[in-house]
N, C-alpha and C positions, 0 to 999 in steps of 0.2 A: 283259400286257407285263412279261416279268422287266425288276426294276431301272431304278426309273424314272429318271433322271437331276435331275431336281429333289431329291431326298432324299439321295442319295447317287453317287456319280462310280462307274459302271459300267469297272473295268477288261478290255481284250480279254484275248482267251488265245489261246494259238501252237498252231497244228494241230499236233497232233504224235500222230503213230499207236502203239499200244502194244497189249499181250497185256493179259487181261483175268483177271489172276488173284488172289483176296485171299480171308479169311475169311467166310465166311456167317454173320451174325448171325439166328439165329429170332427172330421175337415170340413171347410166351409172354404169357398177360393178357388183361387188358383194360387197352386205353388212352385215355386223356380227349385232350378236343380242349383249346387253349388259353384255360387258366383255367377248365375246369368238368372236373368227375368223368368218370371215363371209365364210367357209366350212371346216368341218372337217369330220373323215371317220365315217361310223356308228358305234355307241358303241354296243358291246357285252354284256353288262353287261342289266342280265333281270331287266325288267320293269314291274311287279306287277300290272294291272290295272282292273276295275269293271267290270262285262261285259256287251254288250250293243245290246242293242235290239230296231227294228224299233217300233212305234208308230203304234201298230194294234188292232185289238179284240184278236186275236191269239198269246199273248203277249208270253204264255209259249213255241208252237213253233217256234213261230220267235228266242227266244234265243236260242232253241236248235240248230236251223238254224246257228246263227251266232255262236253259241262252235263246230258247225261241220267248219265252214270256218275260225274261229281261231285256228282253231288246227293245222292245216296248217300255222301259222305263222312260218316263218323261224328265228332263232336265229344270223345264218350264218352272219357276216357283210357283208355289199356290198360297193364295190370299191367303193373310191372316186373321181378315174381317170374319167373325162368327156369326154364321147366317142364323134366323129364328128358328130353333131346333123343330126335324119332322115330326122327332117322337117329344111324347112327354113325359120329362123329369116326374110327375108325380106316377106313373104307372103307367106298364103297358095297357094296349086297348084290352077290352075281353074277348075279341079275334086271334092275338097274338102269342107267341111263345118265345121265351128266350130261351136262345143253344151257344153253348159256351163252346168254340173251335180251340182246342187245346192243341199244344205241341213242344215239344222241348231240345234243345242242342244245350251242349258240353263239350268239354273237354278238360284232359288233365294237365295239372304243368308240366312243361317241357317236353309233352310229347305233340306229334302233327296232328293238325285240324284237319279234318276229311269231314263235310257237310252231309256226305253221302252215308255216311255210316253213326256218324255220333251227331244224330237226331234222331225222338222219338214221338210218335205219331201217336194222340187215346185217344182210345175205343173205349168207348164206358160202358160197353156188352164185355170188358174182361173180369176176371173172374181176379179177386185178389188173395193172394195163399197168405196163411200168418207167417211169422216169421220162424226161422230154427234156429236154434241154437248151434255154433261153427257148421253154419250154411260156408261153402267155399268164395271167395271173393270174387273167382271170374265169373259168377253170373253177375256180378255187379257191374255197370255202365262205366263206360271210361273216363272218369268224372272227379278222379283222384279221389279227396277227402271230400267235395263234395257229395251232394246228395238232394235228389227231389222225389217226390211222388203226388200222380194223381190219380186220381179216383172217384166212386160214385158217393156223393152222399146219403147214406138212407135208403131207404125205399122209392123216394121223390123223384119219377124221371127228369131228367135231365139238371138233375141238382150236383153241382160238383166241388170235391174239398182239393188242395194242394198247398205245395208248402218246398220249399228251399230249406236245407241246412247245409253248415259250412262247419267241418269239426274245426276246434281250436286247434291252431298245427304246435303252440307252446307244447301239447305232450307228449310229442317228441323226442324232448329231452330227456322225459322217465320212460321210455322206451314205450311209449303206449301208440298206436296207430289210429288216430281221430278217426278216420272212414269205419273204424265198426261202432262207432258211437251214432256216426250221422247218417249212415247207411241204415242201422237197424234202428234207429229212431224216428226215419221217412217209412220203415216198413209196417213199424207199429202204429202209426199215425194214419197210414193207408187202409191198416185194416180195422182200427176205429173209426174212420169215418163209413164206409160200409155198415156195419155193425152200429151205425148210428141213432137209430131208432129202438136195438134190444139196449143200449146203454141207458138214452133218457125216457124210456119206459115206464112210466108214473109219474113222472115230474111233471108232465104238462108242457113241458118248453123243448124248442129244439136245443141243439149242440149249437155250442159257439167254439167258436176260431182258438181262444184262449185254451177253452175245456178241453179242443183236440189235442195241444198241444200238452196240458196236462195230461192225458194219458196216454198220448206217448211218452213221454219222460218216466212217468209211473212206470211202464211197461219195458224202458231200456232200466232203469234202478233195479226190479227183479229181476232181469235179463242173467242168470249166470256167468254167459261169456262175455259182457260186457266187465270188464273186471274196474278201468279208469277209462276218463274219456271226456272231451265237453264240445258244444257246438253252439251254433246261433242256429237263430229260426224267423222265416216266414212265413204265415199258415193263411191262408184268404180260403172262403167258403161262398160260394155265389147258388144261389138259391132260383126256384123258378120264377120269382116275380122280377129278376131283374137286380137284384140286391147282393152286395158284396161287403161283408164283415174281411178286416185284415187282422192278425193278432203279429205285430214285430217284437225280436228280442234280438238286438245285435246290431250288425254291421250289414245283415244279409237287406234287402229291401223289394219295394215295391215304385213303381210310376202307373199313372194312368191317363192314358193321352186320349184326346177328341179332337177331330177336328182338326189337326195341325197344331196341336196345343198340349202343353203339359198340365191337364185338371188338375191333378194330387199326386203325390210321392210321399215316402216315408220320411222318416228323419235317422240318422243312425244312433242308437243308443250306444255310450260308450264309458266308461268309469275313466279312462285317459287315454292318452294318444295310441292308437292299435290296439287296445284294450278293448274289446267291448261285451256290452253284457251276452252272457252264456250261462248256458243248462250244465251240470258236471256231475260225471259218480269219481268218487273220491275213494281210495282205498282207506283202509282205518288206519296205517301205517302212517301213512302222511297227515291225517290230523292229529295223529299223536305227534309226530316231529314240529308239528307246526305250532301246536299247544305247548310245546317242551320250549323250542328254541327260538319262538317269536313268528311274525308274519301274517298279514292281511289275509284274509279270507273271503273272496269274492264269493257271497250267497244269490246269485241271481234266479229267480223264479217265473216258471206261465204266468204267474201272476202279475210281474214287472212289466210285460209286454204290452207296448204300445196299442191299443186297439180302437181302429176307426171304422167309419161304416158308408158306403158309397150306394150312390144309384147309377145304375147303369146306363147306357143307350145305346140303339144301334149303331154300327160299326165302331165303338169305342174297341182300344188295343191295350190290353193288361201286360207286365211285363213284369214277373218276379224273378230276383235273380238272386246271386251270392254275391260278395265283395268283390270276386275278381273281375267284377263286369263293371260294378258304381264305383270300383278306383283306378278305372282305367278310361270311361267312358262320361261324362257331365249327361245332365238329365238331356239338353239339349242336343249330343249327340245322338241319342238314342232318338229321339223324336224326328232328326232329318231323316237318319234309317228306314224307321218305320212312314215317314211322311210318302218320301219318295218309291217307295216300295207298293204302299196303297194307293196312290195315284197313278204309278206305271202299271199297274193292273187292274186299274178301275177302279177300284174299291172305292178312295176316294176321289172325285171328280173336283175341280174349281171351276166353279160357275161365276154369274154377275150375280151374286147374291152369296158368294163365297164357298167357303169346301161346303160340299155336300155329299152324304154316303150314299153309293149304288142300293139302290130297293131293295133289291135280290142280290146275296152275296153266295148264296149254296154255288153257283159255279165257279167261285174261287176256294169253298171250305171244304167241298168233295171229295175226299178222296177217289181215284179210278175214272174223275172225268178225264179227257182229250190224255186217254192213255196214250203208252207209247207201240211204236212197231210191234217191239217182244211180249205186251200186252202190262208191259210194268207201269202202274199211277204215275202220272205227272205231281209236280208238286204242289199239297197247297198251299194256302196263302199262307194260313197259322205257321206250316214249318219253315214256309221260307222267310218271313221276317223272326224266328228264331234263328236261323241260317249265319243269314244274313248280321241279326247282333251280336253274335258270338264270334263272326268272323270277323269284324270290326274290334270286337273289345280284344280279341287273341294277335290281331294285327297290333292294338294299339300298347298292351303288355310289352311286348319287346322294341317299341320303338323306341331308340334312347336319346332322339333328339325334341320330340311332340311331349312338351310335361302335361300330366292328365292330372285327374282329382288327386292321386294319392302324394304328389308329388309337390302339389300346393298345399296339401295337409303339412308337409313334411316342412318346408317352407314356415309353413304360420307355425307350429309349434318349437319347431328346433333352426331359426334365421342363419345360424351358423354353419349348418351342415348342408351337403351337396348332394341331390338325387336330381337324376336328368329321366326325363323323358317316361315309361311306364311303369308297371309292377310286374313281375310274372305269380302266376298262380293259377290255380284248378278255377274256372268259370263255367258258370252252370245258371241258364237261364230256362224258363216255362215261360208261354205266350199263350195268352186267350185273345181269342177274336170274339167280343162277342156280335149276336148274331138275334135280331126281331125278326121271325118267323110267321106266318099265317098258321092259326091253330087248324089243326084237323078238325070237321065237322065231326060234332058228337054222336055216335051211333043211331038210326032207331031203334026201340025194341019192339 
């Protein structure tokens, strides 16, 4: 939940529709997560985590499934020495193909984490419905005021859009329920990027990250039953060459690790402490009361959002989440997670020449390899290092003795007040694995 209203007074913002046009800032670097290095060597020291099991009917053997391929996790630390990359930063070969292994876990606050069940597995052969208007909420994921979605982009095999939003939980107080602002504005955003080729149809240019998320917003401000509501946003669009545009508005983020390393991460945009920028439809009521008897007016726009642009490489591991993951977990936690998780299953190797990523990863990104007995898929990689970070960051929410990012925040901004140990809140993360492929030989005719 962006902005929690006990810490700080969640101002609305005025729908208001707008072009989408500003400077691209690149990342260049490496960047640290808050208060640690942006790379350090993997820690040794064990990590205690729930276990986690894909989303099947064969719920019992799939965990068996994944306690036979954790048991194999390696304890061993792996070099932090970065060996001379196999592939090359400037493009793949013209043999090659990038496949994005997507997957996603959640959950809501205060309810239990079951890895079994609140993960979600894409198929980018699914079909995406528009959205309706008072569609019911239990088809909605368990994921409280959170919200994500992925999908195809375009016509373009194997091109993928996604995106994180966190409703503002401030609207609460006007009795409004954030989850159909961020719920229907992942839906309208899912079924824009699909439709993303009849969109920039004459223009000449693809869809970018920003645009998506302009018309999503566009398309919840029409929306009827959307009456009030505000949220943050993460939108990333990874393309077939390899290439990742992010468009950030908020608190919600990204990291992208290599190697045992934190490459890049977002930065959170925020107007003041738990504040942060956000999309909102405003009733007219309340801009009248707010033009009558005073009051800031947060106008946050697509436009506002942060947007960098990446190259990708084999076995790199994307990680977009919502707040309740990056104020509960340092960029550094999440990179021992995902470290030791690729290593105990191959993925990543340490060698005399440093980490180095397995050639072939399809037998970790498979679904339905080394099935189980009752015939139910073992898990893959992508959903179990989503598993696996949501069951860390849900561990680390209520632990009231371990203070995490949010509580260091609290610390720097307000020295005199006392917050011990985590946050609680709806956490909702999406993982790409990505993945350098051998292209299929091109037909003869």
């Amino acid at each position: 939940m962006a902005g929690t209203p006990r810490a700080a007074k969640v101002l609305p913002l005025a729908c208001r529709l707008a072009t989408t046009t500003s400077v691209v800032r690149p990342i260049v670097g490496t960047k640290g997560s808050q208060g640690t290095s942006g790379t350090a060597p993997f820690s040794t020291k064990p990590t205690v985590l729930p276990q986690a099991t894909t989303c099947s009917s064969g719920a019992l053997d799939t965990a068996a499934a994944l306690r036979r391929r954790r048991s194999t996790l390696s304890r061993a630390p792996i070099s932090s020495i970065h060996p001379r990359a196999t592939y090359s930063t400037d493009g793949p070969p013209p043999s090659s193909k990038f496949v994005y292994n997507v997957a996603a876990s959640y959950i809501a606050k205060g309810r239990a984490y079951d890895p079994s069940t609140h993960v979600f597995q894409f198929n980018p052969y699914n079909r995406v419905q528009p959205p309706k208007g008072g569609r019911g909420k239990a088809s909605r994921p368990e994921s409280g005021q959170d919200a994500f979605f992925v999908s195809r982009l375009g016509a373009v095999p194997g091109e993928v859009a996604l995106g994180v939003a966190d409703g503002v939980g401030g609207w609460m107080d006007s009795g409004v329920d954030p989850a159909d602002f961020s719920h229907a504005f992942c839906d309208y955003m899912a079924a824009g990027a699909v439709a993303a080729a009849a969109t920039m149809r004459g223009t000449g240019r693809p869809l970018t990250a920003r645009q998506l998320m302009q018309l999503g917003y566009e398309a919840v401000c029409r929306d009827p039953a959307i009456k009030a509501g505000g949220s943050t946003a993460v939108v990333g669009l990874l393309t077939a060459e390899g290439l990742l545009e992010v468009a950030n508005l908020g608190d919600s983020g990204f990291i992208l690790l290599r190697l045992n390393g934190v490459h890049a991460s977002s930065e959170p945009q925020t107007h003041a402490f738990n504040t942060p920028y956000q999309l909102s439809v405003v009733p007219l009521n309340m801009l009248m009361r707010a033009a009558t008897f005073g009051g800031a007016q947060l106008m946050d726009q697509p436009r506002d959002a942060e947007v960098t642009r990446h190259r990708l490489r084999h076995g790199d591991v994307l990680v977009f989440a919502s707040d309740g993951l990056w104020d509960n977990l340092f960029n550094q936690d999440v990179l021992r997670i995902v470290s030791r998780t690729m290593a105990g299953t191959g993925a990543w190797t340490s060698t005399e020449r440093g980490v180095q990523v397995a050639p072939d990863l399809r037998p970790h990104t498979t679904q339905g390899e080394n099935a189980t007995s009752t015939g139910a898929p073992s898990p893959t990689l992508q959903s179990l290092l989503a598993t696996e970070i949501v069951s860390a960051a849900k561990f680390a929410s209520v632990n009231s003795k371990l203070d995490g990012p949010f509580a260091k925040e609290v610390k720097k901004y307000y020295p005199n007040e006392i917050w011990r140990g985590g946050k609680e809140d709806d956490i909702c993360a999406v993982v790409v694995l990505v993945s350098e492929e051998e292209a299929p030989a091109p037909a003869n005719l």
